[in-house]
C-alpha positions as CSV (number, residue, x, y, z in Angstrom):
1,X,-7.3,6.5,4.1
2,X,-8.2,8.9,1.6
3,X,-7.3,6.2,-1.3
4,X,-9.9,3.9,0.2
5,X,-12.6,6.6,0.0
6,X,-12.1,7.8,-3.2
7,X,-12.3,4.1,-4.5
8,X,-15.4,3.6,-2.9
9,X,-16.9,6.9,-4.2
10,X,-15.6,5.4,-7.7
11,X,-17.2,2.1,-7.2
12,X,-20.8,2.9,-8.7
13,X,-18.9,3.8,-11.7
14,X,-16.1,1.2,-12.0
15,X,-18.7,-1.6,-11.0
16,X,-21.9,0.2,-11.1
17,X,-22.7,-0.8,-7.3
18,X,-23.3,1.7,-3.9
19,X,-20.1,1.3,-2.4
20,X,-19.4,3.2,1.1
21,X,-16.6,3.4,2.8
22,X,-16.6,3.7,7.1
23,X,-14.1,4.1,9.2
24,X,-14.8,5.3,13.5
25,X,-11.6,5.6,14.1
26,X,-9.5,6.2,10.8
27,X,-5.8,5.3,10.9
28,X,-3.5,8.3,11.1
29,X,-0.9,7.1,8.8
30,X,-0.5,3.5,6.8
31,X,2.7,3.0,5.5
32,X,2.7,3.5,2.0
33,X,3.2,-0.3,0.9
34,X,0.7,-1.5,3.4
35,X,-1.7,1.4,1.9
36,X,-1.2,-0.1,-1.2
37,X,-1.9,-3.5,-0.4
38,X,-4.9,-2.6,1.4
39,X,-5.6,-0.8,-2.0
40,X,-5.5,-3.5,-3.9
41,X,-7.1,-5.8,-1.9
42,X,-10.5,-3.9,-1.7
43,X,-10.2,-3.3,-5.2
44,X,-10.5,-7.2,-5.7
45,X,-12.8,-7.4,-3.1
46,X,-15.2,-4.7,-4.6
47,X,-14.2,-5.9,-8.2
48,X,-15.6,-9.8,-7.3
49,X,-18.8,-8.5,-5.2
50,X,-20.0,-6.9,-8.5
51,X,-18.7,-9.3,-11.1
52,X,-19.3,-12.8,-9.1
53,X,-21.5,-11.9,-6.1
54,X,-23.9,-9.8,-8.1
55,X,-23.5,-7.3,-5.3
56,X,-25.8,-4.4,-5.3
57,X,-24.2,-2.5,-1.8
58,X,-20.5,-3.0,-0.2
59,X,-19.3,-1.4,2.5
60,X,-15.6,-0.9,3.0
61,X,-14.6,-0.1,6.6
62,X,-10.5,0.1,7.8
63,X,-9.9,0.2,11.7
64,X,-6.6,0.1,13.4
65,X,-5.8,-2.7,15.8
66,X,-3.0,-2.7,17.7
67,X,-0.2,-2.9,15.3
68,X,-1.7,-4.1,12.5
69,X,-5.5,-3.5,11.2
70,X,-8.8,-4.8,10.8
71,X,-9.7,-4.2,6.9
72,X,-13.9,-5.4,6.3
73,X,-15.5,-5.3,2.9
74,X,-19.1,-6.3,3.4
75,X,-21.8,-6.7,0.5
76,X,-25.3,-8.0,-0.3
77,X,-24.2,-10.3,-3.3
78,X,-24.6,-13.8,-3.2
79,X,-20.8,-14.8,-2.5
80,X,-17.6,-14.1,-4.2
81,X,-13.9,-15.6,-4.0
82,X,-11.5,-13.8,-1.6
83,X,-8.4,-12.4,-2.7
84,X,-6.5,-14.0,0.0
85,X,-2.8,-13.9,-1.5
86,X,-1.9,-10.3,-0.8
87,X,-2.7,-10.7,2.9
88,X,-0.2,-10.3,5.3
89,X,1.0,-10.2,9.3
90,X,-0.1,-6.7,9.1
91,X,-4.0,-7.2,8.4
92,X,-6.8,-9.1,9.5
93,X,-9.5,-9.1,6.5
94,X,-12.4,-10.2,6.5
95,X,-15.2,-10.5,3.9
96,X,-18.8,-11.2,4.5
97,X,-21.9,-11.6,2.3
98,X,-25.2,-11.1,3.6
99,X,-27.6,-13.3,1.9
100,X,-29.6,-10.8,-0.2
């Protein structure tokens, strides 16, 4: 998802973090209100690693699964709040500090 890379290349900017984003096997297409979703949920995500889990490094990664996908956003901060509302049967998120 181009979207998802250019948000991460924006990151260290925005949030003044190193923000990656990895993806082995990219989805093709995303329908353009799951894209947006997924949007806005790393945008959170990334937004609460910097301002509440002091987060130095996240990593963003977006894998298809089936019918739905596997979204990850990974940092080194010392925990943040999830922003579990927009979830949906569509995605599986998960977010993960590593104690840094």
């Amino acid at each position: 998802m181009v979207a998802l890379e250019e948000l991460a290349a924006n990151a260290s900017e925005m949030f003044d973090i190193h923000c990656r984003f990895v993806s082995e096997r990219p989805p093709t297409v995303v329908e353009n209100e799951i894209a947006l979703h997924l949007y806005y949920i790393v945008l959170e995500a990334v937004a609460n690693a910097s301002k509440h889990g002091h987060a130095g490094q996240v990593v963003i990664s977006l894998e298809p699964r089936g019918d739905r996908y596997l979204l990850s956003v990974r940092d080194d901060g010392i925990g943040s709040l999830c922003p579990r509302g927009r979830t949906r049967a569509w995605a599986s998120v998960f977010y993960t500090t590593a104690p840094g």
